[in-house]
C-alpha positions in Angstrom: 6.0 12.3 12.1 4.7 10.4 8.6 5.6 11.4 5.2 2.7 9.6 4.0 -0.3 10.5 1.3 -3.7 10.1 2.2 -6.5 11.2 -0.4 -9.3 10.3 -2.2 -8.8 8.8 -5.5 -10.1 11.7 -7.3 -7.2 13.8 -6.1 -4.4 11.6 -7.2 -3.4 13.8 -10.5 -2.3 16.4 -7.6 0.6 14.2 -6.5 2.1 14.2 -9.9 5.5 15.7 -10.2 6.6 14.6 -6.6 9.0 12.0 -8.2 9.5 10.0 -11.8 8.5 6.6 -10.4 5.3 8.3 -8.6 4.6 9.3 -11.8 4.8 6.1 -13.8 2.6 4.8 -11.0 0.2 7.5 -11.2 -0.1 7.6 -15.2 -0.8 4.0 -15.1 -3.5 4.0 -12.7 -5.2 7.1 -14.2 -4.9 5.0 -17.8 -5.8 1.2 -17.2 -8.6 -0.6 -16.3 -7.5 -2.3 -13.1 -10.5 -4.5 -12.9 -9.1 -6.2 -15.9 -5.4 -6.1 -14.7 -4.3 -10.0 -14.2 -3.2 -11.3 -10.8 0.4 -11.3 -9.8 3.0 -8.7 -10.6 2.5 -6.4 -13.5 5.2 -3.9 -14.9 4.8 -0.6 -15.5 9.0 1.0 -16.0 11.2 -1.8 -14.8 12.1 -2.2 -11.5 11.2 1.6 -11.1 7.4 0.8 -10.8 5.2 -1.6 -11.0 1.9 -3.2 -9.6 0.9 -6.2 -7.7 -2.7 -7.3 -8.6 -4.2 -9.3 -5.4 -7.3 -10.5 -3.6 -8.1 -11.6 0.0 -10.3 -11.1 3.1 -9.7 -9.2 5.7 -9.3 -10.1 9.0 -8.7 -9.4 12.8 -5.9 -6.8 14.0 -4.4 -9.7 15.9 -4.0 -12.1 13.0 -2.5 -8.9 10.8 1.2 -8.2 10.5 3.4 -5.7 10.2 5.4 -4.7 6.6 7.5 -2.5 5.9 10.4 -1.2 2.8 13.7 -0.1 2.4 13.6 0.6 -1.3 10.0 1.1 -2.3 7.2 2.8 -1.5 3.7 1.7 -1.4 0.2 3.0 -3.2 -2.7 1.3 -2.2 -5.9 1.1 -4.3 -8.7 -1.0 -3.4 -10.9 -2.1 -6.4 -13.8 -3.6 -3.9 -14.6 -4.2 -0.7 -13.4 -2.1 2.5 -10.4 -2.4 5.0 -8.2 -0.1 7.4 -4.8 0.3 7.4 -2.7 0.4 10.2 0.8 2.9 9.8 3.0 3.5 12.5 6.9 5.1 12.0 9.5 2.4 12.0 11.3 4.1 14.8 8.3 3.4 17.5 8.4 -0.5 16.6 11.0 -3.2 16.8 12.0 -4.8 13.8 11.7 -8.7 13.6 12.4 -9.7 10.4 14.6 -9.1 7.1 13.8 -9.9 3.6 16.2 -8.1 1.5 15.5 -10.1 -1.9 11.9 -9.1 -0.9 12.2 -5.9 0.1 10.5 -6.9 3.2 11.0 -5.6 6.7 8.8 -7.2 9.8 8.0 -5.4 12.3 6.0 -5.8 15.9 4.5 -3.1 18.1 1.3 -0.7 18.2 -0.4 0.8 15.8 -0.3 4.5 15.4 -2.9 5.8 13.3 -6.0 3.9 11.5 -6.5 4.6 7.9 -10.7 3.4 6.6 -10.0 2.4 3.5 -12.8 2.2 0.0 -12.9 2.2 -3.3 -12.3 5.8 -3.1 -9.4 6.4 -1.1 -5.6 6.2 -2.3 -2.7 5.2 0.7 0.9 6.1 0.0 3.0 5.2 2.1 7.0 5.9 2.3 9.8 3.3 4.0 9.6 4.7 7.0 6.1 4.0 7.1 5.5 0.5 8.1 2.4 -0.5 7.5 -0.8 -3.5 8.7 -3.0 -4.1 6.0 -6.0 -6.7 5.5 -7.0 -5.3 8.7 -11.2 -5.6 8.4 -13.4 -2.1 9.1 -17.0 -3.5 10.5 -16.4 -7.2 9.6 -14.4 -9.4 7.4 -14.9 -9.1 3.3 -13.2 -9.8 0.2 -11.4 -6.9 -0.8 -9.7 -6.7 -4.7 -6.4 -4.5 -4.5 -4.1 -3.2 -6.7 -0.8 -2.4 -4.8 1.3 -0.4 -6.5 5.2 0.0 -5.8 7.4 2.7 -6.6 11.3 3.1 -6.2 12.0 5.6 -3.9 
């Protein structure tokens, strides 16, 4: 079972309420410009929320890897390009690696459910949803992305 949101963009002001650092998330994508948000991290409330501005192209299930989070959850917001998100529940794959400092957990195993992903679509996912992103949907591209992380 996933605690997980999947909506389109559109929808997002529905989700407010659900928690303080959702909504600091929320607020700030609803507010900014993210095409003009600089690369790297960018803060939002402190260590409560912020948002990691990043670019790459996507590539083959195989070459993909797992992540997943103890502390924070993860919204995903594509700015161009398209991509498809692999989420699978911790407890069906076997943890490989530990990043603490990071708040990184690696994982190996099968992919559950396939989420298409656009310029329209919001991810959320929650610790116990591990997660393969950069995966491509109908060949490789560049895709633009605003990640943001919330404490949970």
């Amino acid at each position: 079972m996933f605690f997980l949101i999947y909506t389109k963009r559109k929808h997002i002001e529905r989700f407010l309420g659900m928690s303080g650092s959702l909504d600091a998330a929320i607020r700030h994508l609803l507010s900014t410009d993210l095409s003009r948000l600089p690369k790297g991290r960018n803060e939002i409330d402190g260590e409560r929320a912020f948002v990691n501005r990043f670019d790459y192209q996507t590539m083959s299930p195989e070459e993909a890897i797992w992540e997943g989070h103890a502390k924070y959850a993860d919204m995903h917001v594509l700015l161009s390009g398209r991509e498809k998100i692999g989420v699978s529940h911790v407890e069906t794959l076997k943890m490989i690696a530990q990043k603490p400092e990071e708040d990184f957990i690696g994982y190996e195993g099968g992919v559950e459910v396939w989420f298409p992903m656009s310029t329209e679509d919001i991810l959320i996912v929650f610790p116990e949803d591990a997660h393969m992103v950069k995966v491509m949907d109908g060949g490789s591209c560049l895709v633009e992305k605003a990640c943001y992380k919330f404490k949970v």
